[in-house]
Structure formats: C-alpha cells, structure tokens
FIFI-100032 format. One line per field, with one value per residue (C-alpha): residue number from 1; residue in one letter; x, y, z. Coordinates in Angstrom, 1 decimal. Layout:
<rs>
k = (NUM	...)
r = (A	...)
px = (X	...)
py = (Y	...)
pz = (Z	...)
</rs>
This chain:
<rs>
k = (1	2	3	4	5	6	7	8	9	10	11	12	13	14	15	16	17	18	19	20	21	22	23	24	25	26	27	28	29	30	31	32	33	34	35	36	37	38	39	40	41	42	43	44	45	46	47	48	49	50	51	52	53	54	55	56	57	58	59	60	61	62	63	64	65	66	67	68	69	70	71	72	73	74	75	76	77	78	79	80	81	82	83	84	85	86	87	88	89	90	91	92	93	94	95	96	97	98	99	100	101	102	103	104	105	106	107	108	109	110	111	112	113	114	115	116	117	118	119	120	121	122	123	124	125	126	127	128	129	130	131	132	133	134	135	136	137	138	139	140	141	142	143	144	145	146	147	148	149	150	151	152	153	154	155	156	157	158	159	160	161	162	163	164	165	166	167	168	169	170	171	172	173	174	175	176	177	178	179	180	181	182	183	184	185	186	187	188	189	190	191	192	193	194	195	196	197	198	199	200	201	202	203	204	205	206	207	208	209	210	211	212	213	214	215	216	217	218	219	220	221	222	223	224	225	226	227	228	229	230	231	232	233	234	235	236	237	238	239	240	241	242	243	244	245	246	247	248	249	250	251	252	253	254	255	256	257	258	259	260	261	262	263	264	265	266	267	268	269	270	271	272	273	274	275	276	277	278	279	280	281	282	283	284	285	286	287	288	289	290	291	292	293	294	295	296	297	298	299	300	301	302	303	304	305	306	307	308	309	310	311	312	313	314	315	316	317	318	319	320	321	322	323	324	325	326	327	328	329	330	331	332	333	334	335	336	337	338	339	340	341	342	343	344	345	346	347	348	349	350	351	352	353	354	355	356	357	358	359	360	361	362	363	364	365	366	367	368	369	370	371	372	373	374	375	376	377	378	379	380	381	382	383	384	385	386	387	388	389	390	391	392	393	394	395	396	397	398	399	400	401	402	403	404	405	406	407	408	409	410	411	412	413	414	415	416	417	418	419	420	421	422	423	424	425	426	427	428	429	430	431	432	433	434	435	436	437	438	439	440	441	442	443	444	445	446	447	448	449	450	451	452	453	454	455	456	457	458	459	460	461	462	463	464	465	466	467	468	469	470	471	472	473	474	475	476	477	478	479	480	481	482	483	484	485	486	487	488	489	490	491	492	493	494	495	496	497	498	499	500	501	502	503	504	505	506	507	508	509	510	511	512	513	514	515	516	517	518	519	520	521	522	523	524	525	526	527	528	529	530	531	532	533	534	535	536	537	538	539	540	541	542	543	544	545	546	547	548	549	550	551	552	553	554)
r = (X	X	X	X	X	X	X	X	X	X	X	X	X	X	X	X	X	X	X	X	X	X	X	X	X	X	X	X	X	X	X	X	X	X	X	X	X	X	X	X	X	X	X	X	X	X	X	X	X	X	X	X	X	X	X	X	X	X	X	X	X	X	X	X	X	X	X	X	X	X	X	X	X	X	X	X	X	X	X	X	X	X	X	X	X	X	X	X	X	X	X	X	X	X	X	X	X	X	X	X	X	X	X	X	X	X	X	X	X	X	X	X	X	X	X	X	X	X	X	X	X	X	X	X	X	X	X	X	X	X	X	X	X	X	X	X	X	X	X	X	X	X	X	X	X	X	X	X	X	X	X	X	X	X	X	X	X	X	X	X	X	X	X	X	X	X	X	X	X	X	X	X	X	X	X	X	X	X	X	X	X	X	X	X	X	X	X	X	X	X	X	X	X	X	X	X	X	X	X	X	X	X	X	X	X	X	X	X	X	X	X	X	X	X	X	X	X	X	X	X	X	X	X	X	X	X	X	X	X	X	X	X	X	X	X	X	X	X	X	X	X	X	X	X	X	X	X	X	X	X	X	X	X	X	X	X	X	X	X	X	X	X	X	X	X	X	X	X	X	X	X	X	X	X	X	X	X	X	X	X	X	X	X	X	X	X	X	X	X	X	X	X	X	X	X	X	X	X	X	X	X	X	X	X	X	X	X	X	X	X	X	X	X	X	X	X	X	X	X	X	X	X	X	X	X	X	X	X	X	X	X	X	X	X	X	X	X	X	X	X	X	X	X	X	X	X	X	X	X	X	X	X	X	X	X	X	X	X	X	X	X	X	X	X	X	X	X	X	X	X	X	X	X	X	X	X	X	X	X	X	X	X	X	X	X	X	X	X	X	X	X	X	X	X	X	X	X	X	X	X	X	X	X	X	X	X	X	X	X	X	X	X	X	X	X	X	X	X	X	X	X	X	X	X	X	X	X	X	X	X	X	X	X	X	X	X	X	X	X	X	X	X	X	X	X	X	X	X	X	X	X	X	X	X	X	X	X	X	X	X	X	X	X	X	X	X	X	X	X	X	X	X	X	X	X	X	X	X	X	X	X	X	X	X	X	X	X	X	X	X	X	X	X	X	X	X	X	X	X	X	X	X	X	X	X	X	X	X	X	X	X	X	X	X	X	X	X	X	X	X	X	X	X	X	X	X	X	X	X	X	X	X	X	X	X	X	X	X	X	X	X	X	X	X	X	X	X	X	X	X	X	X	X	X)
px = (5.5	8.6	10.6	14.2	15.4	16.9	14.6	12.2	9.4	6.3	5.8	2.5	0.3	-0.1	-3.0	-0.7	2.1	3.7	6.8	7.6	5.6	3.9	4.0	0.3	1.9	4.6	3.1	0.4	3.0	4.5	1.1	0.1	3.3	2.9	-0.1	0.4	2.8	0.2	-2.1	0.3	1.4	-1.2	-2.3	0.7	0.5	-3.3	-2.6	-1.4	-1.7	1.0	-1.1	-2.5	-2.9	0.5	2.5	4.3	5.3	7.1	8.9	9.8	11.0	13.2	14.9	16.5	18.1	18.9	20.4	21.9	24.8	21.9	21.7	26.0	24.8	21.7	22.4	24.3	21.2	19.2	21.4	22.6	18.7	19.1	16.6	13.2	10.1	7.7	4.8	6.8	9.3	12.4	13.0	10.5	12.2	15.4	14.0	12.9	16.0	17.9	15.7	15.2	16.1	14.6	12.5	9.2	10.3	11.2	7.4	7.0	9.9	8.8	5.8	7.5	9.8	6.6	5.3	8.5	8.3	4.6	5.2	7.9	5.0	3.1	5.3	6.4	2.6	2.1	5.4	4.7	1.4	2.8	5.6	3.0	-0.1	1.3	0.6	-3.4	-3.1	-0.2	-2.3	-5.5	-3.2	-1.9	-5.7	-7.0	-4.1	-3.7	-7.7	-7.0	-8.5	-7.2	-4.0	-2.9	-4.2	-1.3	0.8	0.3	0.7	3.8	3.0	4.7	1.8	3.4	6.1	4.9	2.5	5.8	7.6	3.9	4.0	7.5	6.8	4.3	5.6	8.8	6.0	4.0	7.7	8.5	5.5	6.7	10.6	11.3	14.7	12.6	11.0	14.4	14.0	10.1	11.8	13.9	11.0	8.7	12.0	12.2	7.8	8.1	11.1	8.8	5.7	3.9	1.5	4.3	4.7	1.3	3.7	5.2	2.1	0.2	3.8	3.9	0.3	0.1	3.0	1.5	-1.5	0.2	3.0	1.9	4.2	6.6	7.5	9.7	12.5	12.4	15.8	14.3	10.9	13.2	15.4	11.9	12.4	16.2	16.1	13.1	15.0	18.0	16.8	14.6	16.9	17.9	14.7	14.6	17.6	16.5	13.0	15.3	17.4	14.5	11.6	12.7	10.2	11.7	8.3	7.2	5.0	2.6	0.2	0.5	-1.7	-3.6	-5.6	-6.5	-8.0	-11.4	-11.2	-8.3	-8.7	-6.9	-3.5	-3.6	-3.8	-0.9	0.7	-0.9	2.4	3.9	1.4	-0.6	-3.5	-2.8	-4.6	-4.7	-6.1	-8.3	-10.1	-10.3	-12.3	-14.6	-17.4	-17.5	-21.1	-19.3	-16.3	-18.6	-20.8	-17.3	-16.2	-19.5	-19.6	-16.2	-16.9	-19.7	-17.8	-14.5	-16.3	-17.8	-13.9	-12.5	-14.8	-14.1	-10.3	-11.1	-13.1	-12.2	-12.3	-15.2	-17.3	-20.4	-20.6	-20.6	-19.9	-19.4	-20.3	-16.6	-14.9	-17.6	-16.9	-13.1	-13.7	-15.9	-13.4	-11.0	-12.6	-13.5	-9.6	-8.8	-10.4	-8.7	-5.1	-4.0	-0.9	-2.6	0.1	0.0	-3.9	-3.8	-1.4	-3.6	-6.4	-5.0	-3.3	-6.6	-8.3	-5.7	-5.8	-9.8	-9.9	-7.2	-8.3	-12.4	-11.2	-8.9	-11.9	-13.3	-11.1	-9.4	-11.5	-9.6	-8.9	-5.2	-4.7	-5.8	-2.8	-0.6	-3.3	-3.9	-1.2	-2.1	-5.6	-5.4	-3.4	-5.7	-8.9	-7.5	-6.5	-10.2	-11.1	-8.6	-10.6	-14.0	-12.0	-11.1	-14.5	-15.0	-15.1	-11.3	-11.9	-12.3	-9.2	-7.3	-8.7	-8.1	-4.8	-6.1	-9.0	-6.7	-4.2	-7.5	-8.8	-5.4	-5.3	-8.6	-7.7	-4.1	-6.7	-9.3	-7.1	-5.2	-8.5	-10.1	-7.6	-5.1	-1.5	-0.2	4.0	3.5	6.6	4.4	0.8	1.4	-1.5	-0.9	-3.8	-5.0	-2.0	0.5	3.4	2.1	1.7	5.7	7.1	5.6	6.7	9.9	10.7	8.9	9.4	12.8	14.8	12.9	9.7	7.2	4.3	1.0	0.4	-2.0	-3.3	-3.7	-3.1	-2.5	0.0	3.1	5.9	9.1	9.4	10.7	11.9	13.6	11.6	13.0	10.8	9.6	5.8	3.6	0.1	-3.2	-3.6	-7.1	-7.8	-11.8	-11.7	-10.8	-8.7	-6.7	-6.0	-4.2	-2.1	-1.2	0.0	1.6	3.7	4.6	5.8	3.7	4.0	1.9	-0.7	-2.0	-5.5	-6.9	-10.5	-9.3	-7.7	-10.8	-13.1	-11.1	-11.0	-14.4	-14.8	-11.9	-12.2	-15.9	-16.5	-14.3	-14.1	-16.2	-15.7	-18.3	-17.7	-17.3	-15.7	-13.7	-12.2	-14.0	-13.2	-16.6	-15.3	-11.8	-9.3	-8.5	-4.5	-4.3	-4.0	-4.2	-0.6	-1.2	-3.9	-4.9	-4.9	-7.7	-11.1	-12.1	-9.8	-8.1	-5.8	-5.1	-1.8	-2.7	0.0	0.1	-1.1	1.9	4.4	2.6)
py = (-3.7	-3.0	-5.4	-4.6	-6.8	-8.8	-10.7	-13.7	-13.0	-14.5	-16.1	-15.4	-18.6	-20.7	-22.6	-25.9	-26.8	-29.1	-27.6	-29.8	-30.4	-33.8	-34.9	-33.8	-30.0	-30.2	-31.5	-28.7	-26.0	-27.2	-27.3	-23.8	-21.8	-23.8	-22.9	-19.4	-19.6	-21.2	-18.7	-15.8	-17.0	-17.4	-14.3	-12.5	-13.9	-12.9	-9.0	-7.6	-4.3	-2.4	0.9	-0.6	2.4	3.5	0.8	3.0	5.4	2.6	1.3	4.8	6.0	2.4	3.7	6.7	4.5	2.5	4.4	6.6	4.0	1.4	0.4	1.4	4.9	4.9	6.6	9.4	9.5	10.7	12.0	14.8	15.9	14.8	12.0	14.1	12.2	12.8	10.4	6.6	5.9	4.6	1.5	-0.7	1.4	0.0	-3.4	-3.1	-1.6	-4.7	-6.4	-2.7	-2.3	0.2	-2.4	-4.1	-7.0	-4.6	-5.0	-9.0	-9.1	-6.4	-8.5	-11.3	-9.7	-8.3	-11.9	-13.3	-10.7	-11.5	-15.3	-14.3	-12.0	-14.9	-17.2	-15.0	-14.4	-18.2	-18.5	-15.3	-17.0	-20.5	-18.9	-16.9	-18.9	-22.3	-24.7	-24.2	-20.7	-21.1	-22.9	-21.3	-18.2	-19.0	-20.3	-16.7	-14.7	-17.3	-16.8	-12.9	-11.0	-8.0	-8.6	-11.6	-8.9	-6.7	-9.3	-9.8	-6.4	-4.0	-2.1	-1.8	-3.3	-6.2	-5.3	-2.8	-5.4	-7.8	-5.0	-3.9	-7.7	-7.7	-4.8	-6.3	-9.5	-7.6	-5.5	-8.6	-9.8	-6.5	-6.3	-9.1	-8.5	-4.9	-4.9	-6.4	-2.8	-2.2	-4.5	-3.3	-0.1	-1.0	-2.9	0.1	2.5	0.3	0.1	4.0	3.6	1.6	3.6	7.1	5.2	3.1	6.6	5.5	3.0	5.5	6.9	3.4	1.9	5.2	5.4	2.1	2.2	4.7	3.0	-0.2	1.3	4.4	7.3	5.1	3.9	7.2	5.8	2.7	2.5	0.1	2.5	4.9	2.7	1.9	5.8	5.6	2.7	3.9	7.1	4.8	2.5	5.1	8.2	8.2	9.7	12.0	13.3	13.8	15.5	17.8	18.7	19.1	20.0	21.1	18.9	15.1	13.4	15.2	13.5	14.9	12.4	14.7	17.3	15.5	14.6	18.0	18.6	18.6	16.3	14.3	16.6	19.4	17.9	19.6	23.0	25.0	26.5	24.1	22.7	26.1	26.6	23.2	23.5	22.4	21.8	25.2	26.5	23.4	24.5	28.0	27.3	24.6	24.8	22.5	20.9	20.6	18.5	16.5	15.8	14.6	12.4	10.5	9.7	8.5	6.3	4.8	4.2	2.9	0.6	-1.0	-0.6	-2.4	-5.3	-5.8	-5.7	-9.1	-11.1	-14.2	-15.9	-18.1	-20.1	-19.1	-15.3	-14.5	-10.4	-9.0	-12.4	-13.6	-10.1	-9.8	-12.9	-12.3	-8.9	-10.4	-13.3	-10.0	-8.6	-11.6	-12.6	-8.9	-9.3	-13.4	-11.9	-11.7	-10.0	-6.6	-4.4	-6.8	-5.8	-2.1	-1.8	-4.1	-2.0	1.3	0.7	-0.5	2.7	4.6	3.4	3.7	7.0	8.4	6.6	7.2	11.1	10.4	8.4	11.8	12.0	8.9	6.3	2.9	-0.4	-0.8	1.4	-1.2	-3.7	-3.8	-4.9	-7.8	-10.1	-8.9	-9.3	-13.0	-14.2	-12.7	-13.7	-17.3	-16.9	-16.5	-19.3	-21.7	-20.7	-22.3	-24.9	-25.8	-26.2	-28.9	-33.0	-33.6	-35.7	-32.8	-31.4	-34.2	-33.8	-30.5	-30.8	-33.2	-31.3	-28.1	-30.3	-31.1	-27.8	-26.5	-29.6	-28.7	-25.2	-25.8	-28.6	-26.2	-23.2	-25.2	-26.2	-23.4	-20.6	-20.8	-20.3	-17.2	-16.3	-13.2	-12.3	-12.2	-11.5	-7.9	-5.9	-2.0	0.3	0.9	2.4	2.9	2.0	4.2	7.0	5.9	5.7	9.4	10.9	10.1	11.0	14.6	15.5	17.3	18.2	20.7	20.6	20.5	18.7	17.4	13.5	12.3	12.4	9.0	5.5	4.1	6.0	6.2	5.4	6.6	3.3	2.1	4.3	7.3	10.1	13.8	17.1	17.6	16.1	17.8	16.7	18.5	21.1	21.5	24.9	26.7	28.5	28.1	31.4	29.8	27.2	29.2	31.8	28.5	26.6	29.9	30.7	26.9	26.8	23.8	22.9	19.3	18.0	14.5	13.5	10.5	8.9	9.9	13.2	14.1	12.8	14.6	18.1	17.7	21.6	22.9	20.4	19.2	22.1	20.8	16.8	14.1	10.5	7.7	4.4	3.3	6.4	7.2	10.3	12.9	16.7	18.4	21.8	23.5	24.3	27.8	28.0	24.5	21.7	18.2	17.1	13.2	10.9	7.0	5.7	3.0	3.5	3.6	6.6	6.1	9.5	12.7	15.0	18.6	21.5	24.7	26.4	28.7	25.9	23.9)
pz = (37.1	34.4	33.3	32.8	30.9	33.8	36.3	35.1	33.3	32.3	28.2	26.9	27.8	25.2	23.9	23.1	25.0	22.3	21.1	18.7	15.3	14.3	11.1	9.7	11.4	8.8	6.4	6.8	6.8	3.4	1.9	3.3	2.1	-2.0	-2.0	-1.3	-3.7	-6.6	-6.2	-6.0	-9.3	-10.6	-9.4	-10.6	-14.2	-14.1	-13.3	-17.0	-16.6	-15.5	-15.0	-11.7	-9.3	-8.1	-10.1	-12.7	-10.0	-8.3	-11.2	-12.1	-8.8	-8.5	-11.8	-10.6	-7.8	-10.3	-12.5	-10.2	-8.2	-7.1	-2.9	-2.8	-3.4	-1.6	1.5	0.0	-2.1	0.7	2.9	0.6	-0.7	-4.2	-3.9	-3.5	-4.0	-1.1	-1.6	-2.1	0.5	-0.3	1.3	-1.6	-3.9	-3.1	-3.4	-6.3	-7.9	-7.4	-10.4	-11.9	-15.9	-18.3	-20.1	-20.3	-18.5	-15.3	-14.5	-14.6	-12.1	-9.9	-9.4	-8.8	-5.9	-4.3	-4.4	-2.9	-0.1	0.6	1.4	3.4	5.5	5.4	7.0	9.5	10.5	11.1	12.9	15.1	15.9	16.2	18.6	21.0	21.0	20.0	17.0	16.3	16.1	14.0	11.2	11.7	11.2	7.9	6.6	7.5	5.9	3.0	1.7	2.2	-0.6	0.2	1.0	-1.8	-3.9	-2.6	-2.2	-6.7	-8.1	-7.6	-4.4	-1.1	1.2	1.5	2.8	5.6	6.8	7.3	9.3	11.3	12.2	13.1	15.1	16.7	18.0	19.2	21.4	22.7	23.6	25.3	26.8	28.8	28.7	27.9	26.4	23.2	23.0	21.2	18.3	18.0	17.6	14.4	12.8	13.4	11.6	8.8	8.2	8.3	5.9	3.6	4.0	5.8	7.8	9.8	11.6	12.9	15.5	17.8	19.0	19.3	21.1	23.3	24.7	25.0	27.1	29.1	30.3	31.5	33.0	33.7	34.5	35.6	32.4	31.5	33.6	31.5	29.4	27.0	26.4	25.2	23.3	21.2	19.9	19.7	17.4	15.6	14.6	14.0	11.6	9.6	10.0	6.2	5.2	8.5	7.6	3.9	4.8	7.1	4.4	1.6	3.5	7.0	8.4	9.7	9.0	5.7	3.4	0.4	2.0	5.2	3.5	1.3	4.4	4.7	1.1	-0.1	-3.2	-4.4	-7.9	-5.7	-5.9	-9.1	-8.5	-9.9	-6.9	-4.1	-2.8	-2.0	0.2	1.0	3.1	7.0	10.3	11.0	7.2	7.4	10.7	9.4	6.5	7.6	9.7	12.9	11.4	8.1	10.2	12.2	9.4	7.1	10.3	10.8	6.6	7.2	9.5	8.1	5.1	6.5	8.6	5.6	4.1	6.9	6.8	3.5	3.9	5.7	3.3	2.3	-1.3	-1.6	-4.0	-2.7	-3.0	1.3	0.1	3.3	5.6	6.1	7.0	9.4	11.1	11.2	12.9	15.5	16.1	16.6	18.8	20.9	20.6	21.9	24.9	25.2	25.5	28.3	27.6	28.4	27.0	23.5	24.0	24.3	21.8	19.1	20.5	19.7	16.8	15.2	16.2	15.0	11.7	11.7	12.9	11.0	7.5	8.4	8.2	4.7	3.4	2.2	-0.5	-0.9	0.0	0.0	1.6	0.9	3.8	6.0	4.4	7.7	9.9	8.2	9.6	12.8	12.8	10.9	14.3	17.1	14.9	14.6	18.6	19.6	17.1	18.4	21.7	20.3	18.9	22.4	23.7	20.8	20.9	20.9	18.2	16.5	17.9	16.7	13.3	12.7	11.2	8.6	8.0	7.4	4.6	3.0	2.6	1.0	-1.5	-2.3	-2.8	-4.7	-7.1	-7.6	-8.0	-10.8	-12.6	-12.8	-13.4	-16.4	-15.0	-17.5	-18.3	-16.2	-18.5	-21.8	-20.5	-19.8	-21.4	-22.9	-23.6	-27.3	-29.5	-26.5	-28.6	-31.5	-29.4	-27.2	-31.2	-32.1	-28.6	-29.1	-32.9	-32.0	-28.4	-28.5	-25.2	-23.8	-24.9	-22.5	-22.8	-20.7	-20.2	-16.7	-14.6	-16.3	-15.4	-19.1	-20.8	-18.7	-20.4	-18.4	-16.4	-19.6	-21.6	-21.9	-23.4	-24.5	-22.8	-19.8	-18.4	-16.5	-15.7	-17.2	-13.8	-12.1	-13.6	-13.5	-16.6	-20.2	-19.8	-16.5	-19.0	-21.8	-19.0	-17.6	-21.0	-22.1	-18.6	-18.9	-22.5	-23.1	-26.6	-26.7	-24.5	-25.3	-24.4	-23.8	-22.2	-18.1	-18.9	-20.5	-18.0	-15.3	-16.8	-18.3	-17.0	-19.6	-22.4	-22.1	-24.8	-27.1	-27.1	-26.3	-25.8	-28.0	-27.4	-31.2	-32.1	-29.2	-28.7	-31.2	-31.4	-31.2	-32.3	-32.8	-29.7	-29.7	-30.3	-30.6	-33.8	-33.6	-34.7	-34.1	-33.1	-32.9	-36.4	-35.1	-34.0	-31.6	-30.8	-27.7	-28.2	-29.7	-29.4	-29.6	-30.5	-30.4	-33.8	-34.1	-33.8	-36.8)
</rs>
C-alpha cells in the first residue's frame, strides 16, 4: 500500500532499541571518526604524485571556475554553454575551486578537501546505519567502511568518489525513508540530482528508484505525487548541467563516458575525428557480431566480479587478498535478504546489478574498481546489518563486550598506524617526474601564442594546473600509418611534440621506428624523424624526454 505522506507508518525495525548512547558508544564514535582522520592523513601525505589518474584534469577544470568569477558565476557558467567539459561534472569542480590557485600548493589542498569530504561520508554512513538499524550496526558500519581499501584510497587522492558515494548514501537513506513514508522520495530526489551533478554514474539512480518503485507498488504507484516528485527534484537539483548539455550537446544527459562504453579499446578516444561522429548503440550492434557481444559480456563479468570483490577488501596484516571482500559480499547478500524493508531491498538489489552489469560491459575497455566507489557506504551498512544478525545469536557477554572490543581494535589501529607509517607535510612531499621543471622552464621561454604542440596522453607532464603555458596542446592522436601522422601534424600546424616513456609506449605503431626506451639510457633516437629535429631534451640520463620540431622551423 502507498504511503502519502499522511497516515502512520511503520520505522524500519531496529536491531537495538536504545536510543540513547552509553559512554563506551561515544567514546567509540570519537575513536572511529580520529582515526579516519590519522590514516587519511597519513594517507594523504603518503600520495606525492599529483599525476594520479584523473587528478590533473580536476585541478585543471577547477581553474577555469576559478578564474572565471568562482561559485558567484557558476550557474551562468553553465547555463549559457561556455563551460564545456563533458567527462568531469561540475559540482567537485566547484568544490575544489574554493581552495583553487595556480600553484603547486593547489594540489596538497585539493587533497585535503577530498579528505575532509570523505569523513564527512563516513560519518553519515555510521549515522544512516545507527539511525535505521540502531547502535551495533552503526559501529560495525563505521569498522567496515573505515578498513576500506578502496574507498580511503579515494577518499586520499583528488577524485570525486568521495563525494558521489556521500550523495548515493544520502540517496539511499532518503529511499529506505520513503519506502516507508513517501513524501521522503522527494529529498532522495535532490540527493540523487546533486550525485549526477557530481558524477555520470549517479544517472544510474532514476532507473534503480523507478523500477524499484514499480515492483512494490506496482502500477499504482504512477498516481503517487511523491514518486513523481523523486523526478521533479532530481531534475531540480541537477538541472544546471541539463540545461548546459541542452545548449552544447542537444542531449540533457550527455557525457563522453556515454560512448566510450561503446568503443573497442580505450586507445580509440584518440582518433582524429571520433567525437563528430562517436560510435553508438546502434553503430555498435551493426558492426559486432552477437558471439562477439556475448563472448565480451561473459569476460566482463568474470572480471568485474573479481573487481567487485576487491572493491571490498579490507587492510590487513596478514595478506587475506581476496578473503575479506569475499566475506563482506556474502554478509551483503545475507543482509539483503534480512531487510525487511522490501522497497529498501529491491532498490539495494537493483542498484547493485545495475552497477555490475553496466560496468561488467565497460570492463572491456576500462577495466576498474573506482566505479564501484558509491556502493561502498551502502554495502558497509547492510554487510554490518547481517553481521550484527550473527552477533545476536552470540553469549550476551559478548554482546556487551562488543563496544570495548571495537575501541580496542581502533587504538590498535591509530598505534600501529602511527608506528609504522611516517606522517609526511603533504604540502612538501609532492613528487614530479624526472626534469619536469626543466622541461615547464623550456616550454615557456619557447612556446609562443599560437604554437601548437603535442603533450599526452601522459600522466606525468601536465603542467596547466599550475601554470599558465603559451600555444595550444593537443594529445599525440591514434593514427595507423607514418603518413596519417605527417597529413595530421601538417593540417594541425603542430610545430613541437614532446615525447616521453607513455607517449612512446602508446604510439609504439608510429614512433616504434624511430625511438626506443633503455632503462639506463632512457629515451634514445634509433634513427632520424623525417621533417623533424630534436630542439630540446633531458640533460640527465636516464632521458626521461625529448622535444621534437619541425626541421623547416629550425
């Protein structure tokens, strides 16, 4: 039966009845949320290089906010189409511009604001628990999240996990709420607009919230004012970057991501051309055999089911590999079937499968566990649910124990944590590849406004996140001929490309010819580039890069 809103309703059972917290509960919670913050510290002092996967992109995109009227300006920003990026979505960005500046230290602080949002997630994921399933849950909740791998790893480093998994988890408990009460559907709603703000995959909500929906209420449900009011809000709170995709892309939900699911390799998102006409469902299914499709799906699965478990591993001083993310999925799936919120379970259910299926298809070509982020919170509380289950059946000695077993474990953590890992400035251990500056210094007494050159794909030489450079980068394209190389550099006007160790191990096909990498040496030129000179290189060996220019502009 509905609920509008009105009549009594139901709270989720809960395991304790206590309301109020005893002293070891406190106590516990104090422990659990420094200790987070010790080893996110130390985590965050630990993680030097500021080429960690999408982290320059970040700091970059943050910049032009920045630098372009900051969160004031924002929404006229994206409203009006001159904020374009279609991979990062804005709402980290913004974030981040608040500590944004155009210098080294932009990356220390970025850190540390992803940090601060993580223990924020992770307080709300012990409070969500505490609040449906009562105290036990609550702390078993914040042991599960707190030993995390994956997502303290997130949680360190300047990505916007962290802060999709708070808004999934809002999202979340705003559901289980509904589920119960539906005028709380409406606050699920703006949670679920602002994780799509923050990232692609919270469009992955709607559908989980709507079938869901569907198959506890049935039919029936599409009278519901607050059902609707999920999608009202949702549009609400997210409809900056609706509006923006309308303008730029004439598509409300556009994303690069959208079609990089439909590629072959990753290595295609470099084809000159590709993103005037990206491949689609449609092209997809046109060009692939149904045994090649099947045979893609199965590998995915295989492999994000390995991908998944470890998303749930725990730290642990005897090396469990994949032990502990196995048991947390099978306390998961036990806790599923415990809820007995049923529209809490088909929505956990389904938004679980969703992310499986849709990421065991994307494993092809990006294979990767970060995906899995969001679930985390999630997972942690219903795991810990069906734990706090066995607990139950235990000597209430035991029971009564548990709390002062739990502070024990997090002093032992916090002590060891502090003897074996060195706490580092996070603001002076940041860690630059082999003659970055030299190379930063030459780039910008040559490059002149206007020049094009080639820099990347690369993870180690981005410089634009902290300083401003003359020219205009492109990245080395995926070409299949030496000739496709040269109509390409000539249409473009390049007039420098600078290579370094992953450029060259990424175009191998086009340069393989001509350079080679030796570890003591480094890069080595194996025989002349047609039409091109070296104009600068690493003055240490090993060689970590070379600049090439055209011959004619010698």
């Amino acid at each position: 039966m509905l609920s509008t809103g009105k009549e009594p309703v139901p709270e989720i059972p809960k395991l304790q009845t206590n309301k109020t917290k005893s002293l070891p509960q406190v106590v516990f919670y104090i422990l659990a949320i420094l200790t987070f913050l010790l080893l996110g510290f130390i985590a965050v002092g630990s993680r030097s290089d500021p080429g960690t996967i999408d982290t320059t992109a970040y700091l970059r995109e943050s910049l032009y906010f920045k630098e372009n009227g900051g969160l004031p300006n924002a929404l006229s920003l994206l409203l009006s189409g001159r904020y374009r990026q279609a991979n990062q979505h804005p709402l980290y960005l913004l974030l981040l511009s608040l500590v944004a500046s155009r210098d080294i230290s932009f990356y220390p602080k970025a850190k540390l604001l992803t940090l601060a949002i993580g223990v924020v997630t992770f307080i709300f994921t012990f409070l969500t628990a505490r609040k449906l399933f009562g105290e036990r849950v609550g702390m078993l909740s914040a042991i599960f999240l707190l030993f995390n791998q994956l997502f303290m790893s997130y949680t360190t480093i300047v990505a916007a996990e962290s802060l999709l998994a708070l808004f999934f988890l809002l999202s979340w408990l705003f559901m289980a709420k509904g589920f119960e009460n539906n005028k709380y559907f409406t606050y699920a709603g703006i949670f679920s607009g602002l994780a799509y703000l923050t990232k692609g995959s919270g469009l992955l909500l709607i559908p989980s919230f709507g079938l869901s929906s569907l198959l506890v209420y049935r039919l029936k449900v599409l009278k519901n004012k607050y059902f609707w009011s999920y999608f009202l809000f949702f549009f609400l709170s997210s409809f900056p970057l609706i509006v923006r995709n309308i303008v730029v892309y004439r598509n409300p939900f556009y994303n690069i991501n959208n079609y990089v699911m439909w590629f072959d390799y990753y290595e295609q998102f470099f084809i000159p051309g590709i993103w005037q006409n990206p491949p689609t469902l449609l092209t997809y299914l046109q060009s692939h055999s149904l045994a090649f499709i099947y045979e893609r799906f199965i590998f995915g699965i295989r492999g994000q089911a390995q991908l998944f478990i470890r998303a749930l591993n725990s730290y642990s001083l005897v090396p469990l590999y994949e032990l502990t993310g196995l048991v947390i999925m099978l306390l998961f799936i036990v806790g599923l079937y415990h809820l007995r919120n049923r529209g809490i379970k088909m929505f956990s259910l389904i938004i679980t499968l969703t992310f499986f299926v849709l990421f065991s298809w994307y494993y092809y070509v990006v294979p990767n566990t970060r995906f899995l982020v969001p679930l985390i919170p999630m997972i942690s509380v219903i795991a810990s649910l069906s734990l706090s289950n066995l607990i139950q059946l235990s000597p209430r000695k035991l029971i009564t124990v548990l709390p002062y077993l739990l502070i024990v474990a997090l002093v032992f953590t916090a002590g060891f944590a502090l003897y074996s890992e060195p706490i580092q400035n996070p603001f002076t251990n940041i860690e630059f590849a082999d003659g970055y500056f030299d190379l930063l210094n030459w780039m910008k007494a040559n490059i002149k406004e206007g020049d094009v050159y080639i820099l990347g794909p690369t993870h180690s030489y981005n410089f634009e996140w902290h300083s401003s450079l003359g020219g205009r980068r492109i990245d080395f394209p995926l070409l299949s001929s030496y000739d496709e190389w040269e109509k390409f550099s000539k249409d473009n006007n390049v007039v420098y490309v600078i290579l370094e160790k992953q450029i060259l191990e990424r175009r191998k096909d086009i340069l393989g010819n001509y350079f080679s990498y030796e570890p003591e040496k480094g890069l080595v030129m194996l025989k002349e580039m047609e039409g091109w000179r070296i104009a600068f290189k690493d003055q240490r060996e090993p060689t970590s890069f070379l600049v090439l220019r055209r011959s004619e502009d010698v």
